[in-house]
PDB file of the backbone (N, CA, C, O) and the ligand in Angstrom, with CONECT records:
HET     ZN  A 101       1
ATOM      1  N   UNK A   1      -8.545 -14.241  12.147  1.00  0.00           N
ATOM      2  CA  UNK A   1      -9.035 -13.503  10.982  1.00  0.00           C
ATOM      3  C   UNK A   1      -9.111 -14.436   9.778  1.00  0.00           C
ATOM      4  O   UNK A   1      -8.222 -15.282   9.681  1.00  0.00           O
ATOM      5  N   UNK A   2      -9.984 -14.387   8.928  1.00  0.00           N
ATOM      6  CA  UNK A   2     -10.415 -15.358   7.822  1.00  0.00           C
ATOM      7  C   UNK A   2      -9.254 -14.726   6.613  1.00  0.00           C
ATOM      8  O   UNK A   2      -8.464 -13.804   6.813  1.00  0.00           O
ATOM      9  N   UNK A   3      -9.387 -15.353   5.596  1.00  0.00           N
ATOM     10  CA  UNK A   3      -8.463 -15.034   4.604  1.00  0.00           C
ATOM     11  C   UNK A   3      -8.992 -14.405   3.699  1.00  0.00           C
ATOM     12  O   UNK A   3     -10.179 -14.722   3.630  1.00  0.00           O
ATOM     13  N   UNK A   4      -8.629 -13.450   2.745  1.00  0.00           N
ATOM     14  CA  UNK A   4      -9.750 -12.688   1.980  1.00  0.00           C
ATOM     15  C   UNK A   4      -9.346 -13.559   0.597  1.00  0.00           C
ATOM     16  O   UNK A   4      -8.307 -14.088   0.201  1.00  0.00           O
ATOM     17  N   UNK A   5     -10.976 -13.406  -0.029  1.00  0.00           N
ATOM     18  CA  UNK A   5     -10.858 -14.135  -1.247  1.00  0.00           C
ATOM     19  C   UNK A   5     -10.624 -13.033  -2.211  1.00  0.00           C
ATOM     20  O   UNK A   5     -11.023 -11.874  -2.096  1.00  0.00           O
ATOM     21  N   UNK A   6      -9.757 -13.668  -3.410  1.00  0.00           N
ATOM     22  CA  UNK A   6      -9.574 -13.077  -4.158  1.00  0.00           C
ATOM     23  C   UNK A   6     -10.482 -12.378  -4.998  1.00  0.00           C
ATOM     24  O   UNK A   6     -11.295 -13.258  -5.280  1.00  0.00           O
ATOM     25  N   UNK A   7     -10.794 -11.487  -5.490  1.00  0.00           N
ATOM     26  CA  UNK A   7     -12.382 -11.080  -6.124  1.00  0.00           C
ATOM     27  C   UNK A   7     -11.765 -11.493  -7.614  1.00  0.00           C
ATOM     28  O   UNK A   7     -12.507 -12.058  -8.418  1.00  0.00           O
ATOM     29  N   UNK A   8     -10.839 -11.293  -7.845  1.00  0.00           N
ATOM     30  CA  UNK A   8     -10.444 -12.430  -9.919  1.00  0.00           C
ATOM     31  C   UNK A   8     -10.891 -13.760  -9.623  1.00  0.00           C
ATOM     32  O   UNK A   8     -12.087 -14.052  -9.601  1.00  0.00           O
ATOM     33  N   UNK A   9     -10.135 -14.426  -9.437  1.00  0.00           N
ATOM     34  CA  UNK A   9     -10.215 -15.482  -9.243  1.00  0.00           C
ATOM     35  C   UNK A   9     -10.603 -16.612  -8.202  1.00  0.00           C
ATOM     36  O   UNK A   9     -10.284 -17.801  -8.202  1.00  0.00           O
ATOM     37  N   UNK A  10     -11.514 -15.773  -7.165  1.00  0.00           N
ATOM     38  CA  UNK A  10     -12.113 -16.892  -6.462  1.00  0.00           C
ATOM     39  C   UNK A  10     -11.154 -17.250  -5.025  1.00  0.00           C
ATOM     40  O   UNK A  10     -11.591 -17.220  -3.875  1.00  0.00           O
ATOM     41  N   UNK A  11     -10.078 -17.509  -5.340  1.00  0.00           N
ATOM     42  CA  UNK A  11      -9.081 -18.082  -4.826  1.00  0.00           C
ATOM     43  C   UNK A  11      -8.474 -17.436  -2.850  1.00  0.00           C
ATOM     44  O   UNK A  11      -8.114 -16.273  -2.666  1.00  0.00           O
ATOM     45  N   UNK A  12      -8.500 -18.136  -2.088  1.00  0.00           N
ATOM     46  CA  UNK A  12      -7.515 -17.746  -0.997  1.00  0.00           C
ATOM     47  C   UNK A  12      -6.644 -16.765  -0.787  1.00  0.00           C
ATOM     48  O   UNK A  12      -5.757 -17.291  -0.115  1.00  0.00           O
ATOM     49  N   UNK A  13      -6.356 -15.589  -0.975  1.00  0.00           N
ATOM     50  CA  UNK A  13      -5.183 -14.818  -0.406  1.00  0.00           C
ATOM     51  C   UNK A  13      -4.629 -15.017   0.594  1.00  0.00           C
ATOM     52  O   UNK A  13      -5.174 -15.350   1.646  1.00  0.00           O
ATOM     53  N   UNK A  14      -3.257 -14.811   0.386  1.00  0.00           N
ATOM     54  CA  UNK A  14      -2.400 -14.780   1.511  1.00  0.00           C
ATOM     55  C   UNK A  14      -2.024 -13.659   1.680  1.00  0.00           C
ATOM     56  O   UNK A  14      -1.606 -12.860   0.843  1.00  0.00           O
ATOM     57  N   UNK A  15      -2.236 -13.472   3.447  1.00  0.00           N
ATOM     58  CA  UNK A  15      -2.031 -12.094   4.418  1.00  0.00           C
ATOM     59  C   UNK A  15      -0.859 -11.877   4.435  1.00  0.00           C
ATOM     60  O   UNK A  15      -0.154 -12.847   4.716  1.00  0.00           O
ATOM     61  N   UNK A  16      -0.275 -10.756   4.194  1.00  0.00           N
ATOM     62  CA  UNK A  16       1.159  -9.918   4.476  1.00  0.00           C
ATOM     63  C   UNK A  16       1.230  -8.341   4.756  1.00  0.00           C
ATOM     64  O   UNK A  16       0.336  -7.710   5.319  1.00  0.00           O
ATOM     65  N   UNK A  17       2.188  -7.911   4.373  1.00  0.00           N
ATOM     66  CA  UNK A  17       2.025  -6.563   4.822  1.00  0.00           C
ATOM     67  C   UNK A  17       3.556  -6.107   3.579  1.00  0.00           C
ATOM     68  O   UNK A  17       4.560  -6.751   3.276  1.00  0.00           O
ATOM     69  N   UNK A  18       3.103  -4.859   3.195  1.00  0.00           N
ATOM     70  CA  UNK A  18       4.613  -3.679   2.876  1.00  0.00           C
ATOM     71  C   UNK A  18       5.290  -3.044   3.241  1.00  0.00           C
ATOM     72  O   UNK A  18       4.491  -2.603   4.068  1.00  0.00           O
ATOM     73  N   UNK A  19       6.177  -2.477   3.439  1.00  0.00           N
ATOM     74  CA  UNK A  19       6.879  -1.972   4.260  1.00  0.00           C
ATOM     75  C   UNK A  19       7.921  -0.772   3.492  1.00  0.00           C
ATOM     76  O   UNK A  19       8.014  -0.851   2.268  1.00  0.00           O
ATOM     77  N   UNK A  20       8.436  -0.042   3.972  1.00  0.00           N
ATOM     78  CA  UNK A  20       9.499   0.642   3.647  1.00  0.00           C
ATOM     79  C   UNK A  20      10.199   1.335   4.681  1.00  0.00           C
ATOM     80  O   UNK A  20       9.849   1.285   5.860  1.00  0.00           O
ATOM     81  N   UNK A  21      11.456   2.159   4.145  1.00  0.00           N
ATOM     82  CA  UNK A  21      11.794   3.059   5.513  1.00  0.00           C
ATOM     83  C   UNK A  21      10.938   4.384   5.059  1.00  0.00           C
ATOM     84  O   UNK A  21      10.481   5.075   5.970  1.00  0.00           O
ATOM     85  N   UNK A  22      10.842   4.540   4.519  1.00  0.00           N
ATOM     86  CA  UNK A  22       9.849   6.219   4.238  1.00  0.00           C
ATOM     87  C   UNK A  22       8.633   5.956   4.306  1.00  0.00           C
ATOM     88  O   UNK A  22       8.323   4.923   4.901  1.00  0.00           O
ATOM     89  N   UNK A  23       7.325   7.001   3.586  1.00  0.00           N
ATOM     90  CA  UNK A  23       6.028   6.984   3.298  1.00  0.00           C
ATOM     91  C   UNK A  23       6.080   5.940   2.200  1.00  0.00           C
ATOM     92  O   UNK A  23       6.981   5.889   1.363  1.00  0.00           O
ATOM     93  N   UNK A  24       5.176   5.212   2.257  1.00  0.00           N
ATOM     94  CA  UNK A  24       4.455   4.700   0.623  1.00  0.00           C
ATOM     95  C   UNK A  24       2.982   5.729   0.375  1.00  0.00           C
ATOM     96  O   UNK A  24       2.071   6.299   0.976  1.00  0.00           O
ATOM     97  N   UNK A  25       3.495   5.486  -0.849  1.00  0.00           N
ATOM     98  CA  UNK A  25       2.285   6.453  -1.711  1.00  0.00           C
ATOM     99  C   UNK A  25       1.669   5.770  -3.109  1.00  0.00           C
ATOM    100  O   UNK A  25       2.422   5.079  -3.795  1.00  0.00           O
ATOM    101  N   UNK A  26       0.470   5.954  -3.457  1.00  0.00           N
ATOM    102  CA  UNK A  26      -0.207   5.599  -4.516  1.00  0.00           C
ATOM    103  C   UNK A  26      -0.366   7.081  -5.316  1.00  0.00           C
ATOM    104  O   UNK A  26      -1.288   7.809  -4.948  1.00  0.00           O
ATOM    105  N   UNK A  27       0.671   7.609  -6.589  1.00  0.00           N
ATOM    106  CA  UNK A  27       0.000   8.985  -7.181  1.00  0.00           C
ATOM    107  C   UNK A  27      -0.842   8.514  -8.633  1.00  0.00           C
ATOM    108  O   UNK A  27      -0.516   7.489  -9.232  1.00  0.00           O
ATOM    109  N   UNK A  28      -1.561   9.089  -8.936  1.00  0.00           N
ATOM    110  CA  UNK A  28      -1.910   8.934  -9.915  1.00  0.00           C
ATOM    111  C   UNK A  28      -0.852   9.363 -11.398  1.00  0.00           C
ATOM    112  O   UNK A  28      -0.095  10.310 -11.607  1.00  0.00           O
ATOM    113  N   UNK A  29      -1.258   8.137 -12.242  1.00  0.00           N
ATOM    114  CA  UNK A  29      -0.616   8.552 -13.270  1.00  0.00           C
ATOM    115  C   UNK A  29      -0.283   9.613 -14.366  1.00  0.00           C
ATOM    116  O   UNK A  29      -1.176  10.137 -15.032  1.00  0.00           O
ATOM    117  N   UNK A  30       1.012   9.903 -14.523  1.00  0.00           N
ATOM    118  CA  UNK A  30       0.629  11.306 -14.712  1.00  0.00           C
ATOM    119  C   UNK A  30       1.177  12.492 -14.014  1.00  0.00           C
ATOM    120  O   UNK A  30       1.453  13.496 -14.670  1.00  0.00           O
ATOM    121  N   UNK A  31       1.367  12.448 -12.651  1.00  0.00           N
ATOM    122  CA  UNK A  31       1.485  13.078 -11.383  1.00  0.00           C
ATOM    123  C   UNK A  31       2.989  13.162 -10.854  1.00  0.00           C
ATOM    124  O   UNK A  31       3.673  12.264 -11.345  1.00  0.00           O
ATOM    125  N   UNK A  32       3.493  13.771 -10.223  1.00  0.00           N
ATOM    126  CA  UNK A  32       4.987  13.613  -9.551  1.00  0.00           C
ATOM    127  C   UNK A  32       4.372  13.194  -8.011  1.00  0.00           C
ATOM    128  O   UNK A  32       3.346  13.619  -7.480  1.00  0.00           O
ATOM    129  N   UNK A  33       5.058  12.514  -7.647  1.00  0.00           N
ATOM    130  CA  UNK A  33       5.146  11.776  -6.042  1.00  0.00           C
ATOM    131  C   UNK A  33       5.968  12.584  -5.469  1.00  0.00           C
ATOM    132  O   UNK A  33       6.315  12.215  -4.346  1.00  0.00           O
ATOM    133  N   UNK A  34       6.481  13.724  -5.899  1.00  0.00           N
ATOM    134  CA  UNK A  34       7.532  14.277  -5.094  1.00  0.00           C
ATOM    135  C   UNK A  34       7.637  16.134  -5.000  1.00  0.00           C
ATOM    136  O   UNK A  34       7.940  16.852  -5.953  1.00  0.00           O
ATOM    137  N   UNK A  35       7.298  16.610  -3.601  1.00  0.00           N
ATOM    138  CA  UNK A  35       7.089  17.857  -4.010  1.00  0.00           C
ATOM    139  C   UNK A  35       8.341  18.517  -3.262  1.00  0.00           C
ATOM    140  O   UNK A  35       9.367  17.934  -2.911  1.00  0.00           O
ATOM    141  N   UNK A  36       7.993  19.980  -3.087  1.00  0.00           N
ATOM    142  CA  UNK A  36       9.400  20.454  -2.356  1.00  0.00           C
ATOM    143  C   UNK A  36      10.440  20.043  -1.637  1.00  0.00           C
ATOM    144  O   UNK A  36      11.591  20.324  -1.972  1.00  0.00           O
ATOM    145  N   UNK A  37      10.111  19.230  -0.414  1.00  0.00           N
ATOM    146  CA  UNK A  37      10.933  18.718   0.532  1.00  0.00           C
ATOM    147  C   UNK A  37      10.353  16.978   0.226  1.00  0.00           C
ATOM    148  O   UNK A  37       9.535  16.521  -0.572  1.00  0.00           O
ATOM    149  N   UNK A  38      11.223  16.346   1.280  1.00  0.00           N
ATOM    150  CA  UNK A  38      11.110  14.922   1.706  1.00  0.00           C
ATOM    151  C   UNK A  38       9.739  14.366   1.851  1.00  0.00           C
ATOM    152  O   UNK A  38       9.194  13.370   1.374  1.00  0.00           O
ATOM    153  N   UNK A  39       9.327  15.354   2.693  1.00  0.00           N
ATOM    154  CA  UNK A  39       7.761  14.950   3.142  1.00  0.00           C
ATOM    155  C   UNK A  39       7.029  15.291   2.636  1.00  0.00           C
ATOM    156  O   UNK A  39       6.011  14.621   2.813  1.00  0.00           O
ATOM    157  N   UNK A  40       6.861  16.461   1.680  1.00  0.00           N
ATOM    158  CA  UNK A  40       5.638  17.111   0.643  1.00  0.00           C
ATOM    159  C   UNK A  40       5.702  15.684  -0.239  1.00  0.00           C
ATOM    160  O   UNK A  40       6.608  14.891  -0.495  1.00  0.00           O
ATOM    161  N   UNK A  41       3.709  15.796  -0.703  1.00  0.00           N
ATOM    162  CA  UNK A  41       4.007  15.092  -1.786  1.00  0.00           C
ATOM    163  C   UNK A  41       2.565  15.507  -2.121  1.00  0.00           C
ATOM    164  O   UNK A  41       1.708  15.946  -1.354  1.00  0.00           O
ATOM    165  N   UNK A  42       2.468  15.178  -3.926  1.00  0.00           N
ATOM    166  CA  UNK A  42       0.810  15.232  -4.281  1.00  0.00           C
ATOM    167  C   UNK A  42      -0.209  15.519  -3.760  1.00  0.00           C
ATOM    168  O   UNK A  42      -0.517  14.781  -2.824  1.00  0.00           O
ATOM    169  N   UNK A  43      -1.032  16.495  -4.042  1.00  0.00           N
ATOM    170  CA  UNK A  43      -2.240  16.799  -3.213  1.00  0.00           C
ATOM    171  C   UNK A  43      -3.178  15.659  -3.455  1.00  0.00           C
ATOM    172  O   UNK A  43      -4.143  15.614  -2.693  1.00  0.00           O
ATOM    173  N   UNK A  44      -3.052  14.461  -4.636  1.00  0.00           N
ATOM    174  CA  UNK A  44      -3.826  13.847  -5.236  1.00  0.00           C
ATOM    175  C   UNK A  44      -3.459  12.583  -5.347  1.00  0.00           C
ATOM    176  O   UNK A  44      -3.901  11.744  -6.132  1.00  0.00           O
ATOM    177  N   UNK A  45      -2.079  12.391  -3.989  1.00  0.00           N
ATOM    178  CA  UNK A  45      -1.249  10.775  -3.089  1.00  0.00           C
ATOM    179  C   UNK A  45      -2.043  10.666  -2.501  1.00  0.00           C
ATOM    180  O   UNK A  45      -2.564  11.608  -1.904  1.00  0.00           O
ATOM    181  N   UNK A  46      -2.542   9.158  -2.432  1.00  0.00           N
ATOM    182  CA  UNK A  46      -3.448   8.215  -1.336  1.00  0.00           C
ATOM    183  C   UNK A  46      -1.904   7.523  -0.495  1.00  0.00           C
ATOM    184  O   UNK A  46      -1.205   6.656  -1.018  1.00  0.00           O
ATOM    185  N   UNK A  47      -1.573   8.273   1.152  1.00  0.00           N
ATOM    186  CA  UNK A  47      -0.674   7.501   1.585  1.00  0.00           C
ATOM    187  C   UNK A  47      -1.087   6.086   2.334  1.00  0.00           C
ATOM    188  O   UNK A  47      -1.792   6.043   3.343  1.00  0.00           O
ATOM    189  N   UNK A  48      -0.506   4.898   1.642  1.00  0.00           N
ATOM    190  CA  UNK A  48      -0.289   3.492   1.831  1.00  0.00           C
ATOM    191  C   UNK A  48       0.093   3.373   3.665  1.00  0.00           C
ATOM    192  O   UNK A  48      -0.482   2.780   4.577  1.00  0.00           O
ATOM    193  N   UNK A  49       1.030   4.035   3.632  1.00  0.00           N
ATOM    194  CA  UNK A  49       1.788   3.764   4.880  1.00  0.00           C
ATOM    195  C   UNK A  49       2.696   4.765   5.852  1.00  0.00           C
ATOM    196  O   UNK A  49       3.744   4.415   5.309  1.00  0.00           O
ATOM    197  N   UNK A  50       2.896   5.192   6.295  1.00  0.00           N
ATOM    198  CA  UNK A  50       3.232   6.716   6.955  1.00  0.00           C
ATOM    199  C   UNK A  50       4.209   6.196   7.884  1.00  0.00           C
ATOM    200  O   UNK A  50       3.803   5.604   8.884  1.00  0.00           O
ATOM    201  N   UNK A  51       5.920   6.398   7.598  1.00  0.00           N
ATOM    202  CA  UNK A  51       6.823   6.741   8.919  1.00  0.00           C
ATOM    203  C   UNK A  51       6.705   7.004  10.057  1.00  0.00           C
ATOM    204  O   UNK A  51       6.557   8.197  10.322  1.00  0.00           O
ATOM    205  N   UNK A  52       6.716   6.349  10.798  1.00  0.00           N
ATOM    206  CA  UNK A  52       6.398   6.817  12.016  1.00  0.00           C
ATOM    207  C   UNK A  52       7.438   6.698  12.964  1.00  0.00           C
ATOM    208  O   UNK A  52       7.592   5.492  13.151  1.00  0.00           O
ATOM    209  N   UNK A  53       8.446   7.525  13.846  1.00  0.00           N
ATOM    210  CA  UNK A  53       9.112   7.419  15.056  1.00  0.00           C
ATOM    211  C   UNK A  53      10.234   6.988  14.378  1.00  0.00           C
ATOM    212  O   UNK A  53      10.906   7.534  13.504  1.00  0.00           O
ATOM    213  N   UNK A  54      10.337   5.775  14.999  1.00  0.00           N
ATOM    214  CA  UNK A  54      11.515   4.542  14.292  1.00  0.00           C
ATOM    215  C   UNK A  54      11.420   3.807  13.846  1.00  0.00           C
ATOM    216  O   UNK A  54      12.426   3.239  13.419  1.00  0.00           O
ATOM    217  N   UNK A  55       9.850   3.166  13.573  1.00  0.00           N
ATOM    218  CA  UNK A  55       9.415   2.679  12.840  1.00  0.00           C
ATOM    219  C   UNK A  55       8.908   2.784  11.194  1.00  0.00           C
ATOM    220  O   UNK A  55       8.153   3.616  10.690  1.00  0.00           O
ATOM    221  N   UNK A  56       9.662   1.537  10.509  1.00  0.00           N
ATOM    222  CA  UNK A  56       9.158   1.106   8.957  1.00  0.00           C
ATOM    223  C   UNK A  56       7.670   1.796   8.643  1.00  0.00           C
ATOM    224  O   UNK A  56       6.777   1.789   9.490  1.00  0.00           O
ATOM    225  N   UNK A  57       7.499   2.461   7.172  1.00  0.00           N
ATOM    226  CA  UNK A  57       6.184   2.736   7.323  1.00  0.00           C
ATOM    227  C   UNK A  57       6.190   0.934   6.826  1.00  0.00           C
ATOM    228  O   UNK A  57       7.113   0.180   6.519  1.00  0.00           O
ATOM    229  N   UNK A  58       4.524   0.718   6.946  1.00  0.00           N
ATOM    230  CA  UNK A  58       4.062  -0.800   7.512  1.00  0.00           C
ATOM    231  C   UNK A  58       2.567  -0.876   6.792  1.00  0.00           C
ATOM    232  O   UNK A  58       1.839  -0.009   7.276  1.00  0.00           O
ATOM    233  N   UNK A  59       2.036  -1.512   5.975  1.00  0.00           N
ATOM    234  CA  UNK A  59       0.746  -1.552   5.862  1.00  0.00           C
ATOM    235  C   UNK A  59      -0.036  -3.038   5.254  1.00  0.00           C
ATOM    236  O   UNK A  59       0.421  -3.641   4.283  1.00  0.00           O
ATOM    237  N   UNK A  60      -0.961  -3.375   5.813  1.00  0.00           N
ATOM    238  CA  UNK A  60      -1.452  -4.768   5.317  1.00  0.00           C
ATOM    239  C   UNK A  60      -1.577  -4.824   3.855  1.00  0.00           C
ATOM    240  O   UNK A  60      -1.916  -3.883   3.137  1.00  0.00           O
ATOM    241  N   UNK A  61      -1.271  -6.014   3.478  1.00  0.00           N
ATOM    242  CA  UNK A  61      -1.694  -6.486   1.979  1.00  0.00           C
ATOM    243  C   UNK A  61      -1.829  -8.105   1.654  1.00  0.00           C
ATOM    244  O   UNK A  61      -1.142  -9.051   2.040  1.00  0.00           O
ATOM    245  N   UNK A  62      -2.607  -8.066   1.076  1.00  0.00           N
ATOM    246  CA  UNK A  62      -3.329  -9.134   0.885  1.00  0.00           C
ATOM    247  C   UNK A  62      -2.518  -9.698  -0.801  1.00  0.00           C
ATOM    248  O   UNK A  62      -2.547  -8.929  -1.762  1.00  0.00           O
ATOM    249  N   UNK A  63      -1.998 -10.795  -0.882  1.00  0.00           N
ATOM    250  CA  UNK A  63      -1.599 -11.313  -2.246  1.00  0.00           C
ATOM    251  C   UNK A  63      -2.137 -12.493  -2.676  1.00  0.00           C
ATOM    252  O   UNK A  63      -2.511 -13.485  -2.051  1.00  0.00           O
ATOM    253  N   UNK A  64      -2.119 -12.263  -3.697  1.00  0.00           N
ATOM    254  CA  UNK A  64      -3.331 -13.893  -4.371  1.00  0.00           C
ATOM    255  C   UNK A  64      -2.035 -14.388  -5.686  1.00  0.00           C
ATOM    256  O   UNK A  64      -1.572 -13.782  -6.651  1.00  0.00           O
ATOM    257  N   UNK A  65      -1.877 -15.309  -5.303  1.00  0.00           N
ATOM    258  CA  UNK A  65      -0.501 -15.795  -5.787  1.00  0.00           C
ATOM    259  C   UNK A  65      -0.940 -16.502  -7.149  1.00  0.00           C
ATOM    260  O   UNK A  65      -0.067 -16.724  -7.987  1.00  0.00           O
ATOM    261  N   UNK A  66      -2.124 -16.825  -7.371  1.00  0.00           N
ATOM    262  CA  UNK A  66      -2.284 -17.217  -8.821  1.00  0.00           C
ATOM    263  C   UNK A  66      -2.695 -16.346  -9.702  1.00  0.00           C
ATOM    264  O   UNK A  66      -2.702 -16.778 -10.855  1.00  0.00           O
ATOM    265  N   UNK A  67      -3.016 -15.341  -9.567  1.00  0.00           N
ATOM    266  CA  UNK A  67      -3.317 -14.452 -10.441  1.00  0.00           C
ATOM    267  C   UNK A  67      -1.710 -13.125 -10.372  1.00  0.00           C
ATOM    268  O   UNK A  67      -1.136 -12.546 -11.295  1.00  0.00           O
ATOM    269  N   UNK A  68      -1.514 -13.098  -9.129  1.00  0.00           N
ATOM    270  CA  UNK A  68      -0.243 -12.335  -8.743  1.00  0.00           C
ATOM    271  C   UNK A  68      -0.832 -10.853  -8.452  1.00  0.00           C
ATOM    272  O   UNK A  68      -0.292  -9.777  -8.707  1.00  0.00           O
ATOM    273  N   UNK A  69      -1.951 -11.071  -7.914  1.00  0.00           N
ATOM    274  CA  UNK A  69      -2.803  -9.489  -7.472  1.00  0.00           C
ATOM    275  C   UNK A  69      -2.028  -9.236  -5.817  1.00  0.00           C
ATOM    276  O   UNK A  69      -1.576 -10.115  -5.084  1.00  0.00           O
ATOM    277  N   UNK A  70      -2.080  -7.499  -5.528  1.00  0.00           N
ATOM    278  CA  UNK A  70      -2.087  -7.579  -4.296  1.00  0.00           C
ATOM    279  C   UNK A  70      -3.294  -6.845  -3.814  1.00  0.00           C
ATOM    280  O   UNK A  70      -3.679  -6.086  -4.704  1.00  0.00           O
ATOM    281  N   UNK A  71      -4.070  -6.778  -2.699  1.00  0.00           N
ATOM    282  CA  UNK A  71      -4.756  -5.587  -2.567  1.00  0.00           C
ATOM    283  C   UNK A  71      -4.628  -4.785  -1.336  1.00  0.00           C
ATOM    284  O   UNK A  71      -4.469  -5.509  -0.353  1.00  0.00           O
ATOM    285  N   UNK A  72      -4.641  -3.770  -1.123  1.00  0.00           N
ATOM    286  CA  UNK A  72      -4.225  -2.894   0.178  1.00  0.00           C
ATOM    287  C   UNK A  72      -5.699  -2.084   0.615  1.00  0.00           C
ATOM    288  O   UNK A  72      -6.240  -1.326  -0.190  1.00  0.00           O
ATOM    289  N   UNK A  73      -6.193  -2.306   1.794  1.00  0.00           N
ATOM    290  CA  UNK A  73      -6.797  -1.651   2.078  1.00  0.00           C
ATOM    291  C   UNK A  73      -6.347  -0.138   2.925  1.00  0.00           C
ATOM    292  O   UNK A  73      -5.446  -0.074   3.761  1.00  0.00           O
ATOM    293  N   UNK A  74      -7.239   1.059   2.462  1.00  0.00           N
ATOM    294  CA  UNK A  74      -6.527   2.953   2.615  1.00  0.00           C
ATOM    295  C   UNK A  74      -7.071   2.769   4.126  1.00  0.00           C
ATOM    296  O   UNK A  74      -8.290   2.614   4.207  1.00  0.00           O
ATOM    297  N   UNK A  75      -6.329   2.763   5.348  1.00  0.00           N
ATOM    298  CA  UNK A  75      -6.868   3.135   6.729  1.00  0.00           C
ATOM    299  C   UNK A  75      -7.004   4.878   6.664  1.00  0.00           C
ATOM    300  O   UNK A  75      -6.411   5.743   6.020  1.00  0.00           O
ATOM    301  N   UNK A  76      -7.945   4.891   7.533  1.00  0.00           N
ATOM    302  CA  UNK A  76      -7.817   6.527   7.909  1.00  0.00           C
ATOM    303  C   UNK A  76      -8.024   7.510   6.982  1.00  0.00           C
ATOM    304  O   UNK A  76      -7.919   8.694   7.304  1.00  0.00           O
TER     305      UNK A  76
HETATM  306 ZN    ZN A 101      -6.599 -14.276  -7.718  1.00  0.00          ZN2+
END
């Protein structure tokens, strides 16, 4: 797989990934990330990465170390 260029600055990114033990979520500002229970959340959360089994939620990200951007592409 090729390396994605940075769209600021031109530059090489380096491939990684995020991780957590729960969901990651993107809410908009403004918004609570957190609704009734554990697993409710925002009707208006883009989820990053989703728990699964026994597994870390897990999702690619791309970092461009001179500018200090990351970018995540939304699967699914
Ligand atoms: Zn950059």
């Amino acid at each position: 797989m090729t390396a994605r260029i940075c769209p600021y600055c031109n530059e090489k990114m380096q491939r990684g990934y995020i991780s957590a033990q729960n969901r990651l979520c993107w809410t908009p500002e403004g918004e609570t990330d957190r609704g009734s229970t554990l697993w409710s959340k925002s009707p208006n959360s883009i989820v990053l990465a989703e728990y699964y089994l026994l597994a870390a939620a897990k999702v690619d990200a791309d970092y461009c170390e001179s500018c200090g951007k990351i970018i995540i592409d939304i699967s699914g």
